[in-house]
C-alpha positions in Angstrom: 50.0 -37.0 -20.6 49.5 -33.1 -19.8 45.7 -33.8 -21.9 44.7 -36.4 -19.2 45.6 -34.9 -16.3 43.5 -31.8 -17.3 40.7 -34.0 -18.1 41.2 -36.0 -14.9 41.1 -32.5 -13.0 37.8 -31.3 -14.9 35.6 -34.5 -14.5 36.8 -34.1 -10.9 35.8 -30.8 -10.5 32.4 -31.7 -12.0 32.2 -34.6 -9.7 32.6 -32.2 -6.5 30.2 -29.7 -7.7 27.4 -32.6 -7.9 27.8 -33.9 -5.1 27.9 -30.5 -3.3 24.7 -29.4 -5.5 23.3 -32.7 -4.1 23.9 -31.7 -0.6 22.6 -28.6 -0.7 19.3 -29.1 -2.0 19.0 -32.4 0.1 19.8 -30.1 3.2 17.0 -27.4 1.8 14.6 -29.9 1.2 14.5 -32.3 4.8 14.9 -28.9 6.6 12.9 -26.6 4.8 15.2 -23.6 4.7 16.3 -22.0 2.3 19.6 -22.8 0.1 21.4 -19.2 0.5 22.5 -19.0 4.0 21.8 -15.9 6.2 24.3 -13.4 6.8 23.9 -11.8 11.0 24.8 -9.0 11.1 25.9 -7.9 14.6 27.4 -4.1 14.4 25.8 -1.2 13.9 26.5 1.3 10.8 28.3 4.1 11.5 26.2 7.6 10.0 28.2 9.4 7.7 28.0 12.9 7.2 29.8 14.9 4.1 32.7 16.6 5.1 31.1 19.8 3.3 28.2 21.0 5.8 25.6 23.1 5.0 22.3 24.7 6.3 20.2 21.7 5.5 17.1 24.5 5.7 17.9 26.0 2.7 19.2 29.7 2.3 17.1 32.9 2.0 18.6 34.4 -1.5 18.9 38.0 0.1 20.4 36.7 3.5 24.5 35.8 4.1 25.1 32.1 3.0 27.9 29.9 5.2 28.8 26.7 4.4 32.0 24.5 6.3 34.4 21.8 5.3 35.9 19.7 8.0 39.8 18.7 7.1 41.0 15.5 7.3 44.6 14.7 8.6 46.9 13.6 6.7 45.1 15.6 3.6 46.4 18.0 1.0 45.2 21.5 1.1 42.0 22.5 -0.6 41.5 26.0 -1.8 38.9 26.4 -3.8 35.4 25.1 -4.1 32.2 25.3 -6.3 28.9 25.5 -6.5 26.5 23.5 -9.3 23.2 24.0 -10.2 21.9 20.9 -10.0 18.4 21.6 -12.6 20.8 22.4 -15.2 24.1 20.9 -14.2 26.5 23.4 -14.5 28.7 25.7 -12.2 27.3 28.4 -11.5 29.8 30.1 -8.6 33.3 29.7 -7.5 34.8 30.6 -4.2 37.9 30.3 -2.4 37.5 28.7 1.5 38.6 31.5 4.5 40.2 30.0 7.7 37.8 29.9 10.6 39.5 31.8 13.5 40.2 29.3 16.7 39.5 26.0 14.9 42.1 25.0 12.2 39.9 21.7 11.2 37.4 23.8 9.2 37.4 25.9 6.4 34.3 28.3 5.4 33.0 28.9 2.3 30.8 32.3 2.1 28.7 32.6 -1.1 26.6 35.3 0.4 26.7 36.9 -3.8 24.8 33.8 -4.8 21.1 35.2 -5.2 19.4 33.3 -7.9 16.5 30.8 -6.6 17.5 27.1 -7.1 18.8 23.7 -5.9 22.6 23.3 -5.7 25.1 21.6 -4.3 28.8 22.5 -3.1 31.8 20.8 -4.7 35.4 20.5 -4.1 38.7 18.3 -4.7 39.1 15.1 -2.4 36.5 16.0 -0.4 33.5 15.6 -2.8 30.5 17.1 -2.7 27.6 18.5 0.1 24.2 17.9 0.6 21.7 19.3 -2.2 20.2 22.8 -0.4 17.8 25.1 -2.2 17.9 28.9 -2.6 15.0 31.1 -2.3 13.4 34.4 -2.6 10.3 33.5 -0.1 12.6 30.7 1.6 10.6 31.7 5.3 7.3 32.1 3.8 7.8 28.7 1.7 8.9 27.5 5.6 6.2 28.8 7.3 3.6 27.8 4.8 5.2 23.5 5.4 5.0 24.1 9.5 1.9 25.6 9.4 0.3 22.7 7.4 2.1 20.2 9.7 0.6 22.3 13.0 -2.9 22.1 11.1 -2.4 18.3 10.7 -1.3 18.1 14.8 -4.4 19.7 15.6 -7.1 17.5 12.9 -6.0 14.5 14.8 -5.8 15.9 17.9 -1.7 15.1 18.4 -0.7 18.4 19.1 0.0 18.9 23.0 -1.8 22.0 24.6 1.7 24.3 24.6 2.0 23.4 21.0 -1.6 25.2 20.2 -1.0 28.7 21.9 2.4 28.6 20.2 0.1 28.3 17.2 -2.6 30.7 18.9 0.1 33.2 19.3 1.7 32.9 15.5 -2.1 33.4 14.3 -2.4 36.3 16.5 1.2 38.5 15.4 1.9 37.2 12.0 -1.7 35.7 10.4 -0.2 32.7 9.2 -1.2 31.9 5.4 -4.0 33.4 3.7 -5.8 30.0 3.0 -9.3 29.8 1.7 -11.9 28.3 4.6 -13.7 25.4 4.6 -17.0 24.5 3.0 -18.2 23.8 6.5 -17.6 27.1 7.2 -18.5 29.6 4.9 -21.3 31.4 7.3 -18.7 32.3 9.4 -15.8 33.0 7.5 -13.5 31.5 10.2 -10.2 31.6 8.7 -8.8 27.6 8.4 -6.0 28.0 11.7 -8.8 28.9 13.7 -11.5 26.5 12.5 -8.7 23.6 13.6 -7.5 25.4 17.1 -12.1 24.9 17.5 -12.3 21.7 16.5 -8.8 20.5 18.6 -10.8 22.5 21.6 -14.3 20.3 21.1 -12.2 17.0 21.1 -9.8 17.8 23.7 -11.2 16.6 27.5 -9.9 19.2 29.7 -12.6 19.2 32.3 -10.6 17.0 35.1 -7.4 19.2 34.6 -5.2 20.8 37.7 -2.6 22.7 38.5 -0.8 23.8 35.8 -2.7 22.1 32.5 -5.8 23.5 33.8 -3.9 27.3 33.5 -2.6 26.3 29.8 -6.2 24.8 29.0 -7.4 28.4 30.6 -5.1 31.0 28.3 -5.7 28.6 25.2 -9.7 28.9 25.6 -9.5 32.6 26.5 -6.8 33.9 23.9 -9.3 31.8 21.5 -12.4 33.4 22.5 -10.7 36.9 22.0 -9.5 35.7 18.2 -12.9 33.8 17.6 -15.5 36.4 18.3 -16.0 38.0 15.5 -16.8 34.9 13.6 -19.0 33.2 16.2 -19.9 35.8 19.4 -21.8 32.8 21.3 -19.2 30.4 20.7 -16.7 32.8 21.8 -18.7 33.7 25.0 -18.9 30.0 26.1 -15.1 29.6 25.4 -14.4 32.5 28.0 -17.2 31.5 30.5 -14.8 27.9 30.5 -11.9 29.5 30.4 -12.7 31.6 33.7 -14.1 27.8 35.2 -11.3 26.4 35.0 -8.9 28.7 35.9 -10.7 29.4 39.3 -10.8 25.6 39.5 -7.2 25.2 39.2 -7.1 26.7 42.8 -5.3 29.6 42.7 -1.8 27.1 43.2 0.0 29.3 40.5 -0.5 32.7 41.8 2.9 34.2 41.2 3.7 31.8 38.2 4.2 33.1 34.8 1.7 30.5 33.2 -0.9 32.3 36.0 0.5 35.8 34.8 -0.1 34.5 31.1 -3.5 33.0 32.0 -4.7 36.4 33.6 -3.7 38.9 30.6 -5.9 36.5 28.2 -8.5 36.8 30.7 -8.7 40.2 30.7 -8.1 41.3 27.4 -11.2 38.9 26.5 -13.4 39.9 29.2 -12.4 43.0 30.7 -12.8 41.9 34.3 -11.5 44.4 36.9 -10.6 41.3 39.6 -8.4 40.1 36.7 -6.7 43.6 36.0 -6.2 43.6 40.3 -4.0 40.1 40.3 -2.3 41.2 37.7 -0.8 44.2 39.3 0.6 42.0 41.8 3.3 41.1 39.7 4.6 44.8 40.0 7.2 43.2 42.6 8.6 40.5 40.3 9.1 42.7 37.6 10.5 45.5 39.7 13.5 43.2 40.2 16.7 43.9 38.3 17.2 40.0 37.9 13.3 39.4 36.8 14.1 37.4 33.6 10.9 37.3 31.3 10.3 32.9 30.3 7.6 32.1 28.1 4.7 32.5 30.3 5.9 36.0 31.9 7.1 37.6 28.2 3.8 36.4 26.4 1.6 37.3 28.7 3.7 41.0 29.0 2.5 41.4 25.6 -0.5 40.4 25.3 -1.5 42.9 28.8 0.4 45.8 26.7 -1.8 46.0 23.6 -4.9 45.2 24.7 -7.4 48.0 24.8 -8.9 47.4 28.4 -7.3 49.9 31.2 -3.8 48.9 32.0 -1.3 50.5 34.8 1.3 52.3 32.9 3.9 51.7 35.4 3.3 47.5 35.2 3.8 47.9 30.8 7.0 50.3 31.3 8.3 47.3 34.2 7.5 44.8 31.0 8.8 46.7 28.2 12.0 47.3 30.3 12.3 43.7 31.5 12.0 42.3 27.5 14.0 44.5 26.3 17.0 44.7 28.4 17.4 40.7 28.1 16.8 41.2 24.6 20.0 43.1 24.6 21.9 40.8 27.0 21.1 38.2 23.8 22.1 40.1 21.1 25.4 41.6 22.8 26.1 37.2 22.9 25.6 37.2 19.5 28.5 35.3 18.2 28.8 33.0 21.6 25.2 31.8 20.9 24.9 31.1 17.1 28.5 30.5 16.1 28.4 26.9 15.6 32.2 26.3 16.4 31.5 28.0 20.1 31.8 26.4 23.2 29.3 28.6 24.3 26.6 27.6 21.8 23.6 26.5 23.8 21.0 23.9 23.5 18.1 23.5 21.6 15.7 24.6 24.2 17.8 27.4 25.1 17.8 28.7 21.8 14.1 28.3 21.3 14.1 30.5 24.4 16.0 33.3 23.4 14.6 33.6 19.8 11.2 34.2 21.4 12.7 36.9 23.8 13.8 38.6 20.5 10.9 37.9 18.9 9.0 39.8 21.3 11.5 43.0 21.4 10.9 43.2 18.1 8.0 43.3 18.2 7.7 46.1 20.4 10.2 48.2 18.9 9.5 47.1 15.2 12.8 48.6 14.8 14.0 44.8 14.0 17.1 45.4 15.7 17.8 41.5 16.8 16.8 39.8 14.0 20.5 39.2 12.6 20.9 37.2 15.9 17.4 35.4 15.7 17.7 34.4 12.3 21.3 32.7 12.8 20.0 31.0 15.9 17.2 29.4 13.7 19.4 28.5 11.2 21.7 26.6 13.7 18.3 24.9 14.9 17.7 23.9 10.9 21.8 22.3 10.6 24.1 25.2 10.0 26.3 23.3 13.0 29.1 21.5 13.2 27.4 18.0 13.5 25.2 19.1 10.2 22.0 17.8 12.9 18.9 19.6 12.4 16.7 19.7 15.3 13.9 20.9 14.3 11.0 19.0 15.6 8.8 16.1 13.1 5.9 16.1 15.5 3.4 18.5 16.8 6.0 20.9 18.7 5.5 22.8 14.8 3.8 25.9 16.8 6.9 27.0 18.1 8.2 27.1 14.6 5.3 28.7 12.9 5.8 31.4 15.7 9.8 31.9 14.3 9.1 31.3 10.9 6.0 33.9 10.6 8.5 36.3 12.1 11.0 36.2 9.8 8.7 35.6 6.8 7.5 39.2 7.8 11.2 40.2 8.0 11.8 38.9 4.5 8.7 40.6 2.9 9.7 44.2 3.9 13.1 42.8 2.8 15.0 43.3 6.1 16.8 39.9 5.8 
C-alpha cells in the first residue's frame, strides 16, 4: 500500500512539472520574452567602507603612518592588529591600537617604524581587514609623476580649465615637474614636454572675446608663459606677451584692486619690464598695509612672483608681501591639529584646505626653512582619505594643476629627506 502511494505521489509530481514546463515555454513563445523572469530592483545599495581606514594615497616610508578602526557597539575589545605583506603574504609588523582622545568609537593604529617599500594591508580580529595601501620611498615623486601626466592629458585635449593651467604654469615654474624627454616635434627648440602642451593648449584655446575676469586669467597665463617660453622660442614668446598686454587692457581695467589684477600685473612686468605696470602695482601698498589683508590665490601668487623677479621692485611693497604670507602662514600652522585632525569639528573643507596648503606652500618657499610642511603634508593626506569617512577628494579631472603644485612641493621635501 505504502509502494503505491509513493508511486502515486511521483507520477504526480512528474505530471505538474510538465504541465508547468508546458506553460512556461507556451508563455515564452506567444509573448516572446524570455522564460527567467526579471527581478526590479527598487533600493539603492548602501557603500560600505572597512571599519579599518587608511590613507588610501599610500604612505611616504620616512613619514609617520596613522591608520583608524571604527568600534562597533555591542563588540568585544580589540587590541591588537597586524600588518601583511601582501607580494609575499606574510606578517610583517604588529601593533597594539592607542585610544584616540575625545572620540571613544575609534582606535589608532601608528606604524610610523614600518619603512620597507611595499603593498600591505592591516588586519585585525572581528573586524577584518583594510584597504590594500602601498609604502614608498619616492611615494610624492611617484605622485607627482601620475598628476602631472593626467594635467598633460587635460591640456592635449584641451579639458583643462584656464585656472587649472597656471596652477600647472606655476608647479613648472617652482618645482620643474619631471625630467621627461621632448618631443620629436620639438627637438630645435628643446622645449621641455609641460611647456610644449601649456603652447599647444594656448593655440587651441579661443580667448579673443573674453572679459572681466577670464580675460585677466587668459592675461597672467600668456604672460607667465612668455617669461618661461623665451628661451626656447624668443618670437613666440614676444607675441605671447604682446597678447597678453591686449587683452588685459581690453578687459577694461574692471579688476583694478582685485588679486587676479594684482596677479595679472606681476606676470606682466616680470616679462616685460614695463614701468606703467611696476606704477599699478604699487597701488596695492594700501591693501597690504592692512593688518587684516589676507593673501588668496591671486594676491599670494602674484606676491611671489613681483618678489623674485629681477626688474626694479619697491622694497617696502615685498616686505608688506613677505609679512602678509607669512604671518597667515603662522596663523595655519598654530591650527595645526584643528585643521588636519580628521576627528575635529574644526576640520575644514576641501577648498579651504587647498587654500591653506598653498599659503604654506608659498612661506616656504620664501623661508626654505620648511617650517610648515608637517601641517601641509597632513592636510594633503586628509585630501587623499586619511578621514574619518575614508573619502578621497582628490580631483579625476583637469583640476590636476593644483595637485602637481602640492605634490612637486613635497616631492622636493622628500628628496632632501625633510619628510
Amino acid at each position: 500500500m505504502g509502494r503505491m502511494k509513493k508511486h502515486t505521489i511521483s507520477y504526480a509530481s512528474f505530471f505538474m512539472c510538465c504541465v508547468l514546463g508546458l506553460s512556461a515555454c507556451g508563455t515564452g513563445v506567444a509573448l516572446g520574452r524570455s522564460m527567467e523572469p526579471v527581478a526590479v530592483l527598487d533600493y539603492v545599495v548602501p557603500t560600505g567602507l572597512p571599519n579599518i581606514m587608511i590613507d588610501l594615497s599610500g604612505y611616504s616610508s620616512g613619514s609617520q603612518k596613522i591608520a583608524y578602526l571604527r568600534l562597533a557597539q555591542g563588540q568585544d575589545e580589540v587590541l591588537y592588529f597586524s600588518i601583511r605583506d601582501i607580494d609575499r603574504d606574510r606578517i610583517v609588523f604588529e601593533g597594539m591600537f592607542e585610544e584616540v582622545k575625545g572620540n571613544e568609537a575609534l582606535m589608532k593604529a601608528d606604524f610610523s617604524s614600518l619603512t620597507t617599500d611595499g603593498n600591505y594591508r592591516i588586519e585585525c580580529d572581528i573586524y577584518g581587514c583594510s584597504e590594500n595601501f602601498s609604502i614608498t620611498s619616492d611615494h610624492y615623486l611617484l605622485s607627482r609623476i601620475q598628476t602631472n601626466v593626467r594635467a598633460m592629458d587635460s591640456l592635449k585635449d584641451l579639458s583643462a580649465s584656464p585656472q587649472a593651467v597656471l596652477d600647472y604654469l606655476q608647479a613648472y615654474e617652482w618645482y620643474g615637474m619631471t625630467d621627461e624627454e621632448t618631443t620629436q616635434s620639438d627637438i630645435v627648440s628643446s622645449a621641455p614636454e609641460q611647456l610644449v602642451c601649456v603652447r599647444d593648449w594656448i593655440s587651441g584655446s579661443d580667448y579673443s572675446e573674453s572679459v572681466g575676469t577670464e580675460a585677466v586669467i587668459y592675461a597672467t597665463i600668456l604672460a607667465k608663459f612668455s617669461f618661461l617660453y623665451k628661451e626656447y622660442d624668443s618670437s613666440l614668446a614676444t607675441e605671447c606677451l604682446q597678447k597678453a598686454s591686449s587683452i588685459y587692457s581690453q578687459s577694461g581695467n574692471v579688476l583694478k584692486s582685485d588679486s587676479a589684477a594684482f596677479r595679472a600685473l606681476a606676470e606682466l612686468y616680470r616679462a616685460s619690464g614695463d614701468s606703467a605696470y611696476a606704477a599699478e602695482l604699487l597701488n596695492y601698498k594700501d591693501y597690504f598695509s592692512s593688518p587684516d589683508a589676507y593673501p588668496d590665490e591671486g594676491y599670494m601668487y602674484g606676491a611671489m612672483t613681483y618678489i623674485v623677479t629681477r626688474q626694479a621692485v619697491d622694497k617696502e611693497l615685498c616686505d608688506m608681501l613677505v609679512s602678509t604670507i607669512l604671518s597667515n602662514a603662522q596663523v595655519i600652522n598654530n591650527r595645526r591639529r584643528e585643521i588636519t585632525d580628521p576627528l575635529s569639528s574644526q576640520t575644514g573643507s576641501p577648498e579651504e584646505m587647498i587654500a591653506y596648503i598653498r599659503i604654506l606652500m608659498s612661506a616656504n618657499y620664501i623661508l626654505k626653512g620648511y617650517e610648515y610642511d608637517r601641517t601641509m603634508q597632513m592636510m594633503l593626506h586628509y585630501l587623499s582619505g586619511l578621514n574619518v569617512e575614508s573619502s578621497v577628494y582628490t580631483p579625476d579631472d583637469g583640476g590636476a594643476g593644483v595637485y602637481c603644485l602640492i605634490y612637486g612641493c613635497m616631492a622636493e621635501l622628500e628628496s632632501e629627506g625633510k619628510l
